[in-house]
ROLUMKE-549838 format. One record per residue: y, z, x of N, C-alpha, C, O in turn; residue in three letters. Coordinates in steps of 0.02 Angstrom, whole numbers. Layout:
# ROLUMKE-549838
<rec <Y Z X> <Y Z X> <Y Z X> <Y Z X> 'ALA'>
...
# end
This chain:
# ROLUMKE-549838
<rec <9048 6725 4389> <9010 6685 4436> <8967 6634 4398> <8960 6579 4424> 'UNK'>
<rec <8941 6646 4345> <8896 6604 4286> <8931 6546 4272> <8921 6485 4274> 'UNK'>
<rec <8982 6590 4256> <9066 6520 4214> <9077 6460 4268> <9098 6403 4258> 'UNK'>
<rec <9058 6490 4322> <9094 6445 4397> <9058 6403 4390> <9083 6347 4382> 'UNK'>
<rec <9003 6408 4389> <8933 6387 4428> <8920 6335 4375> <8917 6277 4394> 'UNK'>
<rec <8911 6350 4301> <8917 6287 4237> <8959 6225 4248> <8947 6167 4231> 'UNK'>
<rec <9020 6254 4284> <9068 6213 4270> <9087 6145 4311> <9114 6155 4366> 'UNK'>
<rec <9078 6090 4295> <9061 6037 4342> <9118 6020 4386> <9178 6023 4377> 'UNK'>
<rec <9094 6007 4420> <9148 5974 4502> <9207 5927 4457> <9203 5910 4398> 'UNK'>
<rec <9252 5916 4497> <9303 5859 4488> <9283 5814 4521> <9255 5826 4574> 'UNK'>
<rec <9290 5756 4500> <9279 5697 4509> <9322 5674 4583> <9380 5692 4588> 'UNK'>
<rec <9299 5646 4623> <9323 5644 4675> <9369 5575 4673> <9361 5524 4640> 'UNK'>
<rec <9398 5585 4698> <9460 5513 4712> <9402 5461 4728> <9345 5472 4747> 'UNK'>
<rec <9432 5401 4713> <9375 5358 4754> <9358 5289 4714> <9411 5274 4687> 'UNK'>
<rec <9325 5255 4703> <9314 5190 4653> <9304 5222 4595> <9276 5276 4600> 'UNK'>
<rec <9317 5206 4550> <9309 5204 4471> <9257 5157 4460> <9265 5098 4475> 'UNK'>
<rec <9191 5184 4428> <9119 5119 4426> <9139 5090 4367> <9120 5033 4354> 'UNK'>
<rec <9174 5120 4332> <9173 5083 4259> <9216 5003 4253> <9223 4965 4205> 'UNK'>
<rec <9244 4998 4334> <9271 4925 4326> <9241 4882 4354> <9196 4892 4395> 'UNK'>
<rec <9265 4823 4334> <9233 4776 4375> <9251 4734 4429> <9230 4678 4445> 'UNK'>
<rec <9312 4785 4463> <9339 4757 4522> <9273 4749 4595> <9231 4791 4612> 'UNK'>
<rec <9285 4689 4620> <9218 4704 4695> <9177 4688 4673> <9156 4650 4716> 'UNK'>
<rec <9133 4685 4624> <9079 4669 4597> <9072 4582 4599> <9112 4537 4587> 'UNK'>
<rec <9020 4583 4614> <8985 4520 4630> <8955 4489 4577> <8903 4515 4555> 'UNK'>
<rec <8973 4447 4556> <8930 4425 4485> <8857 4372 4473> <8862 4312 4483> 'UNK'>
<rec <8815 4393 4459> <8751 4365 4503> <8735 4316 4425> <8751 4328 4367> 'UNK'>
<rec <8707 4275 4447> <8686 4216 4380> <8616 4209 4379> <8579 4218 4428> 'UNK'>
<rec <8597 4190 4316> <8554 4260 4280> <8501 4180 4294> <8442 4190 4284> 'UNK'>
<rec <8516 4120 4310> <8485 4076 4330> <8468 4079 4396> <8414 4050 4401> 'UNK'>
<rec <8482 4096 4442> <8464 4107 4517> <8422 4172 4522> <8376 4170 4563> 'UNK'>
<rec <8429 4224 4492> <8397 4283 4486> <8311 4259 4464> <8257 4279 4487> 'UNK'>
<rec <8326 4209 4411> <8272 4195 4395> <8208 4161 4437> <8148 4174 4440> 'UNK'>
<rec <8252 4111 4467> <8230 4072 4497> <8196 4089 4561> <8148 4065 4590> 'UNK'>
<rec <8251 4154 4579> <8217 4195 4655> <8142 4230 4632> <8086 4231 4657> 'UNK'>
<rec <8165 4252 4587> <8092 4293 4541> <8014 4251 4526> <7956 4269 4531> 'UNK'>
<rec <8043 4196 4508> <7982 4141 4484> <7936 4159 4514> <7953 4179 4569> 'UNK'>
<rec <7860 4164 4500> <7801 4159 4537> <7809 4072 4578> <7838 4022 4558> 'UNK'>
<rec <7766 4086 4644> <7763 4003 4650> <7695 4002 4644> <7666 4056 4644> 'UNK'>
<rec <7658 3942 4637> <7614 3917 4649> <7591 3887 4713> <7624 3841 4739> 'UNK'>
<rec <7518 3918 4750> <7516 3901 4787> <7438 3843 4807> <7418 3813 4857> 'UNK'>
<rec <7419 3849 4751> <7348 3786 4732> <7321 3757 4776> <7269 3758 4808> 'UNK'>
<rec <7414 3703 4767> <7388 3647 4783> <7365 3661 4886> <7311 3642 4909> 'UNK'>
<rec <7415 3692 4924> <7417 3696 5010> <7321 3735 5007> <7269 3706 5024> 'UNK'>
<rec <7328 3798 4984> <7265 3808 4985> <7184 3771 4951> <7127 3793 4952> 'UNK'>
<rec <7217 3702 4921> <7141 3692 4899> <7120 3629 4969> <7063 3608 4983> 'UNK'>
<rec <7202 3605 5010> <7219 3581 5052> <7171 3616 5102> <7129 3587 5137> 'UNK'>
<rec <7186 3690 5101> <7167 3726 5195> <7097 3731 5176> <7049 3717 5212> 'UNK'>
<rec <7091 3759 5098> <6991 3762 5107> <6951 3686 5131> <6909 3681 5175> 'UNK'>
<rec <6975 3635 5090> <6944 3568 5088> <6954 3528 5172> <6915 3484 5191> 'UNK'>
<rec <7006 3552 5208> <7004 3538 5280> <6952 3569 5333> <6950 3544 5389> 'UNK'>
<rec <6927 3601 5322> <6891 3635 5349> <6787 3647 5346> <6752 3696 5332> 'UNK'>
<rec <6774 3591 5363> <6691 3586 5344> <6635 3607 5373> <6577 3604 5355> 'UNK'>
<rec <6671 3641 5442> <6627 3687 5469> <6579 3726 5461> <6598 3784 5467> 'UNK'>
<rec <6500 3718 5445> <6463 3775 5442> <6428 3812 5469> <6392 3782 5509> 'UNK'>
<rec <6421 3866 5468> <6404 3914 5523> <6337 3925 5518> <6311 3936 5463> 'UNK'>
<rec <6307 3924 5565> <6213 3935 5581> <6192 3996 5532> <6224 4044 5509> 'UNK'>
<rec <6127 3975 5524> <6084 4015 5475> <6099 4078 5503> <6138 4117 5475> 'UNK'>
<rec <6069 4092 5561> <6034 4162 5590> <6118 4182 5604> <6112 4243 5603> 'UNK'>
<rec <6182 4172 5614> <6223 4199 5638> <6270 4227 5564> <6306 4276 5561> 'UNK'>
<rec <6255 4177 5506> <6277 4196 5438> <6216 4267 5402> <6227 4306 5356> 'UNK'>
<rec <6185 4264 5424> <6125 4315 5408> <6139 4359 5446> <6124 4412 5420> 'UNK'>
<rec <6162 4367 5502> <6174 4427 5549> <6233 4457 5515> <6227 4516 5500> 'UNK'>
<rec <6287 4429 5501> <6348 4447 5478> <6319 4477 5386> <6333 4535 5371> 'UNK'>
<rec <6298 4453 5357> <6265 4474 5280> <6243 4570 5313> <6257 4626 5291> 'UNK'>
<rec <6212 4554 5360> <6156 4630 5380> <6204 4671 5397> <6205 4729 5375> 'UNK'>
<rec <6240 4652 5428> <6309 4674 5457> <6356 4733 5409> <6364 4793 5418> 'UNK'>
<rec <6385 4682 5351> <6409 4705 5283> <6351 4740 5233> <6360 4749 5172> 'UNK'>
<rec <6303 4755 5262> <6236 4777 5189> <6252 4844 5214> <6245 4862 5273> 'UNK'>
<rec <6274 4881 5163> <6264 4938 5142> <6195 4985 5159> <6139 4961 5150> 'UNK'>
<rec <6203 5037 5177> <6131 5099 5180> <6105 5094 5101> <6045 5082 5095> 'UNK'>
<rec <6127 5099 5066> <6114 5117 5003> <6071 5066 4980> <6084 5007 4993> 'UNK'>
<rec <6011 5087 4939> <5961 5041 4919> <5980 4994 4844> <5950 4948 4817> 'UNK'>
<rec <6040 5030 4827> <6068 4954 4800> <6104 4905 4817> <6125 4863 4776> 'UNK'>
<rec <6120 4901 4895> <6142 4844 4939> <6092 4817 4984> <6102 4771 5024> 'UNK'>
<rec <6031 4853 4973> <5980 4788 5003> <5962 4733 4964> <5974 4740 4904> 'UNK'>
<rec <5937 4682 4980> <5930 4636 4964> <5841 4659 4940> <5811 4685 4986> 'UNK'>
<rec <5808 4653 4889> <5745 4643 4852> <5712 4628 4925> <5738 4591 4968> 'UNK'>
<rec <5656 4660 4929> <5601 4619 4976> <5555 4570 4937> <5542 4570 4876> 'UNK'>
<rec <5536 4535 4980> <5487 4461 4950> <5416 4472 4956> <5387 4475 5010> 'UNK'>
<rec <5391 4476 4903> <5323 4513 4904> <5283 4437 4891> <5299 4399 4846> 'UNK'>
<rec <5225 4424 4942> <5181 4359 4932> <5153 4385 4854> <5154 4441 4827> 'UNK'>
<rec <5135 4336 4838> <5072 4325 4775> <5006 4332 4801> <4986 4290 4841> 'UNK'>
<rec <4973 4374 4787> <4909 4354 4794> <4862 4312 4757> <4865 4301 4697> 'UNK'>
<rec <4823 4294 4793> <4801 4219 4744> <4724 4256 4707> <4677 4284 4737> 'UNK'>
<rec <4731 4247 4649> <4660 4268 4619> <4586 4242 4657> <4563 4187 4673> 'UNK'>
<rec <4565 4302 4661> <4495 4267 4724> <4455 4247 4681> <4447 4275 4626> 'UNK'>
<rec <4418 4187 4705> <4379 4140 4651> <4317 4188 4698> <4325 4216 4752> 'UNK'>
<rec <4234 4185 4640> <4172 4195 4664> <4139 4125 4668> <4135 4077 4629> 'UNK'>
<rec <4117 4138 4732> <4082 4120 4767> <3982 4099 4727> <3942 4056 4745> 'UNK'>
<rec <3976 4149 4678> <3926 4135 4630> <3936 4076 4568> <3995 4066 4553> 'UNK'>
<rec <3897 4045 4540> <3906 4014 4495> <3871 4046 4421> <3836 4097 4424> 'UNK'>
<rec <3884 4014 4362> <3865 4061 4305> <3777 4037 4322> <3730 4077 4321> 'UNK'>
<rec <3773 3996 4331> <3691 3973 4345> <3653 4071 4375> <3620 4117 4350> 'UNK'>
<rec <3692 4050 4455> <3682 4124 4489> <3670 4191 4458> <3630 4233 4477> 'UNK'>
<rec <3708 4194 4411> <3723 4238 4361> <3678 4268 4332> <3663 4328 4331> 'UNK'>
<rec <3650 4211 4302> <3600 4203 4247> <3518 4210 4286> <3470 4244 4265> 'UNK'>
<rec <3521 4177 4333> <3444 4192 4380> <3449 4269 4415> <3404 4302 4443> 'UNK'>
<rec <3518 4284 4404> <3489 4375 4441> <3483 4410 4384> <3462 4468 4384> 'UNK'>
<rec <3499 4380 4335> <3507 4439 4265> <3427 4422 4259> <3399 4476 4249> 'UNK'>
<rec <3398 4389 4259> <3328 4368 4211> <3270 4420 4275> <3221 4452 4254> 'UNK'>
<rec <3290 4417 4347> <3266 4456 4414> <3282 4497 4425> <3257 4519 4477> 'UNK'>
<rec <3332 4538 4393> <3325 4627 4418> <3335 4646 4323> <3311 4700 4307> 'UNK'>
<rec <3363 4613 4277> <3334 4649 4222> <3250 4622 4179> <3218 4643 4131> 'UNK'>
<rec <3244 4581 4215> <3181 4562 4180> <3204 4492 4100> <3167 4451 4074> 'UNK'>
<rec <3244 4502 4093> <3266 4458 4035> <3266 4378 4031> <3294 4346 4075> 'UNK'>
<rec <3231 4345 3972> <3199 4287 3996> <3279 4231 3976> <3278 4171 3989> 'UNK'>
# end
């Protein structure tokens, strides 16, 4: 049963692959040519540059909020004002007449 089972099939009647009868002979220039990448540049620098439409602030900002991520590395930074250094209202003169009136110093 081992011996059987090793022993390979007969070859069935039928085409012989090793010729080259039927075979279609394909040219190794058209193969290529079907293959080529094309370029498509130039139509698309055509469809972007036709098109000048721009779309409103608040409706391009809605769509941004839209696509933002939960995650606090897809928010956008918040905008923190400056605060402006508060100037006094005293002058060094001022200064100098309260220092000489509550320390005594001439």
């Amino acid at each position: 049963a081992g011996a059987a089972r090793r022993r390979k099939r007969a070859p069935e009647p039928g085409r012989n692959k090793a010729t080259v009868k039927g075979r279609v002979v394909k040219s190794a220039i058209e193969e290529y040519h079907k293959k080529k990448p094309v370029n498509h540049l130039r139509e698309n620098l055509q469809y972007m540059l036709k098109g000048r439409v721009v779309a409103d602030k608040a409706v391009t900002e809605q769509v941004l909020a839209q696509n933002r991520g939960r995650k606090s590395k897809d928010q956008p930074p918040e905008k923190t004002e400056k605060k402006k250094p508060e100037g006094t209202v005293f002058t060094e003169e001022d200064f100098r007449k309260f220092e000489r009136e509550y320390f005594g110093i001439p």
